[in-house]
C-alpha positions in Angstrom: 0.0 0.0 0.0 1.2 3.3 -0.9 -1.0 5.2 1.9 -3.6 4.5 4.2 -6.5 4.3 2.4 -5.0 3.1 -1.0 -5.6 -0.5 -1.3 -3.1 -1.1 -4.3 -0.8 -3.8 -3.4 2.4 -5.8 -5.4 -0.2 -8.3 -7.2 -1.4 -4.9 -9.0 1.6 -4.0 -10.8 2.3 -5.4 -14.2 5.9 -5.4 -16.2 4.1 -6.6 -19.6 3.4 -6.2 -22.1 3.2 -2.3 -20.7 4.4 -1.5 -17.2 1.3 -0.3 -14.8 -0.6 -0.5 -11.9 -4.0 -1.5 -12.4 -5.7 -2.1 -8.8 -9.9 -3.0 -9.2 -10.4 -1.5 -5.9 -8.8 2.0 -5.5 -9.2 3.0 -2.1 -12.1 2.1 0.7 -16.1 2.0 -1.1 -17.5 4.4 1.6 -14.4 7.4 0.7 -15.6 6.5 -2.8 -18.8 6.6 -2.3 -18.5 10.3 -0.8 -16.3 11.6 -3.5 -18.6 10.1 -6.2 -21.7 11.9 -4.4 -19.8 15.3 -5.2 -18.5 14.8 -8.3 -17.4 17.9 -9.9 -16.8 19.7 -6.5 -13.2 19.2 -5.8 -13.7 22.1 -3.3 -16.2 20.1 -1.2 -14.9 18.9 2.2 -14.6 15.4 1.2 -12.8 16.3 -1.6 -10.1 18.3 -0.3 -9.9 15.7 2.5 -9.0 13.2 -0.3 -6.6 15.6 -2.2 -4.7 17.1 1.2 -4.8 13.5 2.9 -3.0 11.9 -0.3 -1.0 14.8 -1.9 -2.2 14.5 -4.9 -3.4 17.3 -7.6 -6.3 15.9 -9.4 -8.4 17.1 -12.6 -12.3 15.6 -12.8 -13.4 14.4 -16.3 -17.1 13.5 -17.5 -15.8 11.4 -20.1 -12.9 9.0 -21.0 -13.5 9.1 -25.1 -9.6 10.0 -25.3 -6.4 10.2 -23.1 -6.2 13.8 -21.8 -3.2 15.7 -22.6 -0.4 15.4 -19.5 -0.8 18.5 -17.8 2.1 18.1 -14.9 5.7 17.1 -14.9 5.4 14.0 -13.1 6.9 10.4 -13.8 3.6 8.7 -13.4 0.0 9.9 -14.1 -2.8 7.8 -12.3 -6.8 7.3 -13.8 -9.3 6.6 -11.6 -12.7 5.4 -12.6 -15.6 6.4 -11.8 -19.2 4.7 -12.7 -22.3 6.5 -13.1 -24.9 4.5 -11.0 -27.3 4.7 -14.3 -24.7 2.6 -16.2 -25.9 -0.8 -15.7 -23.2 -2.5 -17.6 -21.1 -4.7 -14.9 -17.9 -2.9 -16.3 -16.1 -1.7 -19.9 -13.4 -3.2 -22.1 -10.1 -0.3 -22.3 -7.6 -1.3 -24.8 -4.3 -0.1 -23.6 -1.7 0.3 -26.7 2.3 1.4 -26.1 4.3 0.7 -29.1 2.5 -2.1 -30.8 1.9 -3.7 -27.7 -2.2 -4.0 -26.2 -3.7 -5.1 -22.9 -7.0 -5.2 -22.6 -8.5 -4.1 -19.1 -12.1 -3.9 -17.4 -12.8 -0.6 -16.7 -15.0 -0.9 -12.8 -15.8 1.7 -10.8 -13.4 2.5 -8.4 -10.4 0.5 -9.8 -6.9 3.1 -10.9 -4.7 2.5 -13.8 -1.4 4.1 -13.2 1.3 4.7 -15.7 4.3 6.6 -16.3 3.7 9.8 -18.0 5.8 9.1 -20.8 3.9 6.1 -22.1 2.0 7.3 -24.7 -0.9 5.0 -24.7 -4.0 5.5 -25.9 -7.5 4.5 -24.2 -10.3 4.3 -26.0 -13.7 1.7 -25.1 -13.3 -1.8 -27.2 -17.2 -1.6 -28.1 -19.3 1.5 -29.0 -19.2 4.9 -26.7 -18.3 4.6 -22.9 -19.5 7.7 -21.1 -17.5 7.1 -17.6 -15.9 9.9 -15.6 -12.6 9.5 -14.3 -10.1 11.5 -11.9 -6.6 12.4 -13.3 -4.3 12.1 -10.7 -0.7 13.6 -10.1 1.4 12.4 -7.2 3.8 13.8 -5.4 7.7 12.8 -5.1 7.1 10.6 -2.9 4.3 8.7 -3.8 6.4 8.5 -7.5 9.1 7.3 -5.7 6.9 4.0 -4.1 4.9 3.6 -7.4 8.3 3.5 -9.1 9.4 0.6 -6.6 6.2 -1.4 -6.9 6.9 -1.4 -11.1 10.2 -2.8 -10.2 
């Protein structure tokens, strides 16, 4: 675990065929839960618990149609997913590409991928449009420093 209420542990971190974290169950359902229920207010109490708590800067999106653009000089960007509770599928296919390598992934709510911020990958649904929101998350030196000696 990287801190207290993370739940990503050494059978979450993957050296092929793209090196990642990819944890299923982020942190606790209840913080989730309570984060979820303001979505789109990172200045509500139980966000800025999560952000000063952990360190980390985060950026909300509505949608994951494309990979946003890295906005922070950082060695690894995390993305957390979010479910909307009218999306009744049990979860969605990502295709993770680096370099003519793929992974497939299912996308739950509340599960993280993290990846360094050079890997250009691109996530995009396997089938049709997937409206989920996800967090953007940038980590501080050192969290980076433990997600760097998880990947290795």
């Amino acid at each position: 675990m990287i801190h207290n209420v993370w739940q990503i542990q050494k059978k979450d971190c993957y050296q092929k065929p793209i090196t990642h974290i990819y944890c299923l169950t982020f942190i606790n359902l209840k913080i989730y839960e309570r984060l979820y229920e303001h979505w789109n207010n990172t200045e509500h109490i139980h966000w800025q618990k999560f952000i000063s708590e952990n360190d980390v800067e985060i950026y909300l999106h509505n949608n994951l149609n494309e990979q946003p653009a890295i906005k922070k000089d950082s060695p690894y960007v995390g993305y957390w997913f979010f479910k909307q509770r009218t999306d009744k599928k049990i979860d969605h296919s990502l295709n993770l590409s680096m370099k003519g390598n793929d992974k497939i992934l299912s996308c739950h709510g509340n599960s993280i991928l993290i990846v360094g911020k050079e890997a250009k990958i691109n996530i995009r649904p396997r089938e049709g449009i997937m409206q989920i929101p996800f967090c953007e998350l940038y980590f501080n030196q050192s969290t980076n420093e433990k997600i760097k000696e998880l990947l290795n």
